[in-house]
One Martini backbone bead per residue (centre of mass of N, CA, C, O) as a GRO file, in nm:
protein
  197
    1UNK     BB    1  -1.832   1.444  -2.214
    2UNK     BB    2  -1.867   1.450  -1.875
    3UNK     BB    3  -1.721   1.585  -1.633
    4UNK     BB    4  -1.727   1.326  -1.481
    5UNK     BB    5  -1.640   1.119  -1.669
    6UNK     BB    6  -1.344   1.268  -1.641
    7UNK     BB    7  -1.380   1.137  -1.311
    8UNK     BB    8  -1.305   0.861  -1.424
    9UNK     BB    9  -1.258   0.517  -1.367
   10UNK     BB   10  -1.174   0.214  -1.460
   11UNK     BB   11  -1.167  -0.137  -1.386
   12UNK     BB   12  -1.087  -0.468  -1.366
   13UNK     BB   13  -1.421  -0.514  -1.302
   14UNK     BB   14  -1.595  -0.238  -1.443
   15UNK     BB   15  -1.588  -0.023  -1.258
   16UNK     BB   16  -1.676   0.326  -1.131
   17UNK     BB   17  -1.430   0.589  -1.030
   18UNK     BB   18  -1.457   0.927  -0.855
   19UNK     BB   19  -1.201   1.127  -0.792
   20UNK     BB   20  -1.440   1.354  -0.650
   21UNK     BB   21  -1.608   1.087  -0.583
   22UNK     BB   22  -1.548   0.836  -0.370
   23UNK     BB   23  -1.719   0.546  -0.327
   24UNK     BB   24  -1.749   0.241  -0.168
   25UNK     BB   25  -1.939   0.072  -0.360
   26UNK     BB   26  -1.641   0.112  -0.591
   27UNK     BB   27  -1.504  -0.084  -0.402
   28UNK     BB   28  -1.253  -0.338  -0.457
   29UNK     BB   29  -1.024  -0.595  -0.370
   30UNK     BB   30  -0.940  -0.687  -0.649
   31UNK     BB   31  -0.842  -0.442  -0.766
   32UNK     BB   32  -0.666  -0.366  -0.572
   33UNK     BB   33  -0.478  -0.611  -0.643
   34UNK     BB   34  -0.495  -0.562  -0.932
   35UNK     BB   35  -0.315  -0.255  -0.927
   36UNK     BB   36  -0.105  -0.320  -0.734
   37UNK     BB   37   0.073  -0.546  -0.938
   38UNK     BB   38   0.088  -0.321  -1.187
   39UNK     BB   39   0.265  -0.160  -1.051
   40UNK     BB   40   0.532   0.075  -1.042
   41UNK     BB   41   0.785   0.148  -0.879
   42UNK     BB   42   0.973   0.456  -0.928
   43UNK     BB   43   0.854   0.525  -1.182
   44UNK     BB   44   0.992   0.260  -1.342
   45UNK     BB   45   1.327   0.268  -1.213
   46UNK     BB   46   1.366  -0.021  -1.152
   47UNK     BB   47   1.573  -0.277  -1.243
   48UNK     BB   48   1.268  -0.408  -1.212
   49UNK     BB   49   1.014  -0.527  -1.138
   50UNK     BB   50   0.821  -0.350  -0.843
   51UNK     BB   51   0.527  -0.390  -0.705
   52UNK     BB   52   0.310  -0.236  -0.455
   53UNK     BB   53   0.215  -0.504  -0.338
   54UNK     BB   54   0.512  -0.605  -0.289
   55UNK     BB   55   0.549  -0.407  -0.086
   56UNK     BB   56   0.329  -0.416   0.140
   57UNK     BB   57   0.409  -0.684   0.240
   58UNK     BB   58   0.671  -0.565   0.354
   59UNK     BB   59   0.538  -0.388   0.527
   60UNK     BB   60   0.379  -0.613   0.688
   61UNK     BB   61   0.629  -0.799   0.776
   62UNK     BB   62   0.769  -0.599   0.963
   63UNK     BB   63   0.548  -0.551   1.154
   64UNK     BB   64   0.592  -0.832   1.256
   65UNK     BB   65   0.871  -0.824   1.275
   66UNK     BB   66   0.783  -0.591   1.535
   67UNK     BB   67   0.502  -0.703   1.700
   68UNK     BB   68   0.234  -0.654   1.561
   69UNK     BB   69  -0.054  -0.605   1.541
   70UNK     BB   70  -0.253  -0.696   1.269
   71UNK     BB   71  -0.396  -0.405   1.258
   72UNK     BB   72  -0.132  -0.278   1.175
   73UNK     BB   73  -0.059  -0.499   0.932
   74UNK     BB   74  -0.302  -0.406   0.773
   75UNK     BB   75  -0.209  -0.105   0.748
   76UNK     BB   76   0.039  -0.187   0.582
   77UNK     BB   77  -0.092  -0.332   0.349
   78UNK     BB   78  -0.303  -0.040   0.282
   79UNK     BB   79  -0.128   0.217   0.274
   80UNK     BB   80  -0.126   0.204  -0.085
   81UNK     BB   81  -0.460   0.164  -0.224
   82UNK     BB   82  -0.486   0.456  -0.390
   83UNK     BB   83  -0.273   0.316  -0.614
   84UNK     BB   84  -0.547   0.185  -0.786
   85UNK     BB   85  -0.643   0.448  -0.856
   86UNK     BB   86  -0.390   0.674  -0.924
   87UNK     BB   87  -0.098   0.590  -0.897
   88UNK     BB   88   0.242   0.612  -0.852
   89UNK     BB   89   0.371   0.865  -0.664
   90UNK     BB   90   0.654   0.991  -0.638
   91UNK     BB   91   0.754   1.178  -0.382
   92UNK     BB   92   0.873   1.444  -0.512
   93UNK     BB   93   0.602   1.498  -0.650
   94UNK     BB   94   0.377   1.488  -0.441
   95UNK     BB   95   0.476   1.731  -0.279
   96UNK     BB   96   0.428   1.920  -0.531
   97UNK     BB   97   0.131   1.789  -0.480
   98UNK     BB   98  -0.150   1.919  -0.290
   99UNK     BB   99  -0.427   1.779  -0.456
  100UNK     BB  100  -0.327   1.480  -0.483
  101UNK     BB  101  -0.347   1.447  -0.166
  102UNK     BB  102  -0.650   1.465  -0.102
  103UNK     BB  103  -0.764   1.238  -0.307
  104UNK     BB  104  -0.607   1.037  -0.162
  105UNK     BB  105  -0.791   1.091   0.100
  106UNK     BB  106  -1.053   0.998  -0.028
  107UNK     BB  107  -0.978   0.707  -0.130
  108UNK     BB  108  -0.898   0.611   0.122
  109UNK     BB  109  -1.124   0.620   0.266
  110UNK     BB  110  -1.363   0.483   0.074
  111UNK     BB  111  -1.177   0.197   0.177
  112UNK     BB  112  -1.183   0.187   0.427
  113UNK     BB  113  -1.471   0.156   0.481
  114UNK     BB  114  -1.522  -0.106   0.290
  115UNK     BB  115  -1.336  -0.275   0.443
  116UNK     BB  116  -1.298  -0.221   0.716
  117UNK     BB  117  -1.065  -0.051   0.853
  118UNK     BB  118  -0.898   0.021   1.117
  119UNK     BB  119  -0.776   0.205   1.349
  120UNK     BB  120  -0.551   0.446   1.460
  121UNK     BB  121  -0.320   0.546   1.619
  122UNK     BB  122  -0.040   0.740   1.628
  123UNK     BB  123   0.191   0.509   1.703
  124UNK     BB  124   0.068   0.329   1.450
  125UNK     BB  125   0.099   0.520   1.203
  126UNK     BB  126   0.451   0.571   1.284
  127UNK     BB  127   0.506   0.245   1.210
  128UNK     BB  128   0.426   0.256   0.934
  129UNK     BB  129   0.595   0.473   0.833
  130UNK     BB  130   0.889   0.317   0.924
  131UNK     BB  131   0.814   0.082   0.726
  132UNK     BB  132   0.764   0.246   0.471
  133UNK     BB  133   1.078   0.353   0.474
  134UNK     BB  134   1.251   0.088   0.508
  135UNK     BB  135   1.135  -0.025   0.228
  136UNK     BB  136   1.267   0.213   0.069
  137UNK     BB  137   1.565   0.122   0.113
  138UNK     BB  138   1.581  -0.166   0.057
  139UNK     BB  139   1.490  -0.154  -0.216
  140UNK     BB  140   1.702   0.008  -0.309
  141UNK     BB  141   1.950  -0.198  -0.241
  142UNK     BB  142   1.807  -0.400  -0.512
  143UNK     BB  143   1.682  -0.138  -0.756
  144UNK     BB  144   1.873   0.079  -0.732
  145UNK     BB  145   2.183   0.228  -0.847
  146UNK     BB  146   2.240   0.380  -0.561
  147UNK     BB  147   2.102   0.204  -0.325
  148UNK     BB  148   2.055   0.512  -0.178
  149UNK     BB  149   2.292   0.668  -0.157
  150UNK     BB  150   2.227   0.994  -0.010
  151UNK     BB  151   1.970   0.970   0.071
  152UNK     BB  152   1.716   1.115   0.246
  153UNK     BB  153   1.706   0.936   0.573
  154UNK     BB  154   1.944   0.698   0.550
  155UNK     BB  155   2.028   0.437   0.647
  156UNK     BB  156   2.304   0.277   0.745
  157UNK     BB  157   2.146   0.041   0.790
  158UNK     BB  158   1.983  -0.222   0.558
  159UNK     BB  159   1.849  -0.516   0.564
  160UNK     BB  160   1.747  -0.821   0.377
  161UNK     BB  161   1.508  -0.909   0.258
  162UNK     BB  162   1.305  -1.229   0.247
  163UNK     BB  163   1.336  -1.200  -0.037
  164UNK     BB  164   1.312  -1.187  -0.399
  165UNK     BB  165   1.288  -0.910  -0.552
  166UNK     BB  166   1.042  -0.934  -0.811
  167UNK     BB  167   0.762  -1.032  -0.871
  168UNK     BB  168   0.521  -1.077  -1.033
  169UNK     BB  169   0.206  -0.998  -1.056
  170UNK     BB  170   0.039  -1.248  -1.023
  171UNK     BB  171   0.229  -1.291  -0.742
  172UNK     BB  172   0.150  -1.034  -0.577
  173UNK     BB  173  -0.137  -1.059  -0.569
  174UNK     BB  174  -0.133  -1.338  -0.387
  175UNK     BB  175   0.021  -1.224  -0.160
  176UNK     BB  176  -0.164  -1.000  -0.086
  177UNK     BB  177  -0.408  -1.141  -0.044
  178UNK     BB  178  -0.335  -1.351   0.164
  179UNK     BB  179  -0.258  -1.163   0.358
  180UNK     BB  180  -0.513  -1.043   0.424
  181UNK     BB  181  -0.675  -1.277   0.513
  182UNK     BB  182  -0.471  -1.336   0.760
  183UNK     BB  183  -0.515  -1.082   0.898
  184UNK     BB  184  -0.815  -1.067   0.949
  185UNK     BB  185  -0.843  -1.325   1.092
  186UNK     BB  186  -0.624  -1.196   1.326
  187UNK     BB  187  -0.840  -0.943   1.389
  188UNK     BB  188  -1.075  -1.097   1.477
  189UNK     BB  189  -0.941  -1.258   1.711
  190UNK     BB  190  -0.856  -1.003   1.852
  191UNK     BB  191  -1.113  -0.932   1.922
  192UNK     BB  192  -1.255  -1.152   2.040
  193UNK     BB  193  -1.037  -1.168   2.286
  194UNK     BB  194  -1.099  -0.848   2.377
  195UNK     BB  195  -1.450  -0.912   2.412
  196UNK     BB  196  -1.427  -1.185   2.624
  197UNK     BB  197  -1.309  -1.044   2.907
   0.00000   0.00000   0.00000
């Protein structure tokens, strides 16, 4: 095997990804849906299956109930689709490796670039952020042993999500594109309504 092939991946529709040289044009939607459905956050310790697109949902939705326009909705959705072809990394390790961090920034951008999804100010970058913080606690609260007590930068209080956490992957994957397709035409609306005045 030559050294390439050993930085390949293959995905669910049987495309070839070089986490080396992540191309647009081997990045696919429906992988993306089909790998973040199949993935387990917390590196696989929720009490029950609870995967990254399932997470995903939840931050396009907190970003929604929080007044934001689709495009910032469409990049809380999109937040974490590097790891449909790199698989989730626990925060506390991936903090330790910054190679891992390169990656991810590599095969996000030809994520972004394919799928042509919005640029964000920085206000809306740290809205992101911080919808992806609040689900970090959520799910802990119904998912984690410790509840998250204790973690740090833990808020003292956090809502319980709007549905009961921990859909199968076939469902999870179904509301990931559901969701998708649903901000497209809302941020397709919204730029439609801003070109036109």
């Amino acid at each position: 095997m030559s050294d390439v092939e050993l930085t390949m991946i293959e995905t669910a529709s049987g495309r070839y990804v070089d986490l080396t040289d992540p191309r647009p044009e081997a990045i696919d939607l429906a992988d993306i849906a089909h790998g973040l459905a199949h993935i387990c956050r917390y590196g696989g310790h929720a009490r029950r299956f609870y995967s990254v697109a399932e997470h995903a949902v939840l931050v396009a939705r907190r970003l929604a109930d929080l007044g934001f326009p689709a495009a910032v909705q469409l990049a809380g959705l999109h937040h974490d689709d590097a790891e449909a072809y790199i698989g989730d990394v626990p925060r506390p390790l991936k903090m330790l490796l910054p190679d891992f961090r390169e990656i991810e920034r590599r095969v996000t951008v030809a994520i972004d670039e394919r799928l042509r999804l919005p640029g964000l100010d920085a206000d809306e970058t740290c809205a992101v952020k911080e919808a992806d913080d609040w689900a970090l606690f959520v799910e802990a609260r119904v998912l984690m042993p410790s509840r998250g007590e204790g973690w740090t930068n833990a808020p003292a209080h956090v809502d319980q999500p709007p549905w009961r956490l921990g859909l199968a992957a076939g469902f999870a994957r179904a509301a990931w594109v559901r969701r998708h397709l649903q901000l497209v035409e809302a941020h397709d609306d919204d730029h439609r309504k801003a070109t036109s005045v």
